[in-house]
N, C-alpha and C positions, 0 to 999 in steps of 0.2 A: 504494500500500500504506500502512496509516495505522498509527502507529506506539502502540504499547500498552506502557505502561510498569508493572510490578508490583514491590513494593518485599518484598526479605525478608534475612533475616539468616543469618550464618553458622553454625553452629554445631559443637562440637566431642568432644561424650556422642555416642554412639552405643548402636544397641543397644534391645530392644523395650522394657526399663525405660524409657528416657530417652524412647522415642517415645511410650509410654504418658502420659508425666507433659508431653507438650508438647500432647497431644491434649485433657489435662485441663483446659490452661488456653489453650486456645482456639486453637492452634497446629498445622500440618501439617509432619509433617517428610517433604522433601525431597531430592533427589538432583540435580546438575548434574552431565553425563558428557560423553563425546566431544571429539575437537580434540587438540590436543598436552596439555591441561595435564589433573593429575590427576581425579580424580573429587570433587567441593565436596558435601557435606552442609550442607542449610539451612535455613531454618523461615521458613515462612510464614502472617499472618493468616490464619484461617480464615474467617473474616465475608467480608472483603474477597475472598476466593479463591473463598465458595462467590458470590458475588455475578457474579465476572467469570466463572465458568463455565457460568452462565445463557445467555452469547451466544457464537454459532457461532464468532468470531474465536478465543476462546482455546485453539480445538482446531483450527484452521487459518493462523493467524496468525504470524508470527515475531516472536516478545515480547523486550522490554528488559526482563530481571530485573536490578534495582540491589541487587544487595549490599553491602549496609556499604558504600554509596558506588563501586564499582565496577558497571559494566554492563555486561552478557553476554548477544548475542544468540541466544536459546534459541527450541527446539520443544517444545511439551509431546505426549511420546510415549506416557506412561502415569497413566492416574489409579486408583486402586485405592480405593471408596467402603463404607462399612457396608452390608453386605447389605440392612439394614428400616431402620436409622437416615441421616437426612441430614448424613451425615457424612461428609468426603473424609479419606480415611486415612494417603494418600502419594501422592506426585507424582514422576515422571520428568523432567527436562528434557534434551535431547539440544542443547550447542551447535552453534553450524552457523557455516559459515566467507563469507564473501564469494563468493568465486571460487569455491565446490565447488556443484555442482545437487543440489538436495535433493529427495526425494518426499515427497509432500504429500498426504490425502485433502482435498479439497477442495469443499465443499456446491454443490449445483447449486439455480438460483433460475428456475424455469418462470412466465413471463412470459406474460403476455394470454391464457391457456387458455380464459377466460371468453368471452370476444370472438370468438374464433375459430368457423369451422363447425364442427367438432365440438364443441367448448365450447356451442352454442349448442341443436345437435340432441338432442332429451330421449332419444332411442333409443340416444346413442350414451354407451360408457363410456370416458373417459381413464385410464388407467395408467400411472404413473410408476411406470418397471424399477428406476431406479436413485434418488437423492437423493444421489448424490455419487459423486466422481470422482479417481481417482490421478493425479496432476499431478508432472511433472519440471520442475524448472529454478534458474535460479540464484535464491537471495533475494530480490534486490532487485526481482522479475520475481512474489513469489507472490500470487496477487488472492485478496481472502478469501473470495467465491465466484465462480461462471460464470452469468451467466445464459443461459436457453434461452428463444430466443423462439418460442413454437407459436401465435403469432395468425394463419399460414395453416393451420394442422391440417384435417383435413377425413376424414371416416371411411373407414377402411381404410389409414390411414398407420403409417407405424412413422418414429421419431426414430432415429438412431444414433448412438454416440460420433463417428463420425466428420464427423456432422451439423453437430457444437457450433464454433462461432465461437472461439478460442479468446486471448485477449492476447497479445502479442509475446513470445516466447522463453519460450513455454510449450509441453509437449508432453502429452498422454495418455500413460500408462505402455503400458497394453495395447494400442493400436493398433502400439504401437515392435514386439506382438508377433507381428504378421501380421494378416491380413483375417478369420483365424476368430476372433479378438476382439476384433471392432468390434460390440459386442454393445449390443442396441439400448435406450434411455434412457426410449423414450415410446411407448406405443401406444395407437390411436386402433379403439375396432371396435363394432361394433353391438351391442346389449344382446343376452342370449337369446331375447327372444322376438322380433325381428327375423329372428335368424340363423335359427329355425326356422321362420321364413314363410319367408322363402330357401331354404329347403332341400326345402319342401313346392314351392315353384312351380316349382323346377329338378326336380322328381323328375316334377311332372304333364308 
């Protein structure tokens, strides 16, 4: 797990005036919650924020936010953006503890599709069900994504969660919730106009 450090500061206005007049000059204000200690209001560059939100880590990653010199191992739970403007408006952070398992949506990375037979057969179409994944576990244990390898794919397969190779003391949230969902990730089937010759020569 590779560790992401983002710097922000504390702050003590509260209130849509003061978060108005932090937005003006270039500023997101912020929220740190959960854990024993109270809830921390903060402000964070916006340059540098809308920059690290460009990559999948800062929405699956477990971040070192330094404030004012102190470090607190956070999830970013909620981002709340300007409808038409590229502007991030506020930000959630949920601390998280060592020893407690956290859930996580976590990016799925579909490997050698290209390569594969059905990657390779022009009749046939790939569909990706999912692009990401509810993951349990402790911290120290969250990968920032999964990949899927489908370089044996072959048409008429289907991938399932419970397919995925997964890192040590990692779990799927939904298979923890029975076999009726392990609901499937990848599917491999012949284009339409395949399946209706199939369906013409199985009828003659």
């Amino acid at each position: 797990m590779s560790e992401h450090t983002i710097k922000a500061t504390g702050r003590n206005v509260e209130g849509k005036g003061a978060s108005r007049r932090l937005r003006h000059s270039a500023q997101i204000p912020a929220i740190i919650y959960g854990g024993s200690a109270a809830p921390m209001p903060i402000q964070l560059d916006h340059e540098k924020i809308w920059i690290a939100s460009q990559n999948e880590w800062f929405y699956s990653s477990i971040l070192s936010l330094d404030v004012d010199g102190k470090v607190e191992s956070v999830l970013l739970r909620d981002m709340q953006r300007h409808p038409f403007k590229q502007i991030i408006m506020h930000l959630d952070f949920q601390r998280v503890s060592a020893n407690q398992a956290i859930k996580v949506a976590v990016p799925l990375h579909f490997l050698n599709q290209d390569t594969s037979p059905a990657g390779k057969a022009a009749d046939v179409v790939v569909t990706h069900e999912l692009n990401e994944v509810t993951v349990s576990c402790l911290p120290k244990d969250l990968p920032e994504s999964i990949d899927v390898d489908l370089g044996e794919l072959k048409a008429g397969d289907v991938v399932y969660l419970s397919n995925i190779k997964l890192p040590k003391g990692v779990e799927i949230v939904a298979l923890a919730q029975g076999k009726d969902h392990d609901d499937a990730i990848v599917t491999a089937k012949h284009g339409k106009g395949e399946a209706a010759d199939e369906e013409v020569a199985a009828a003659e």
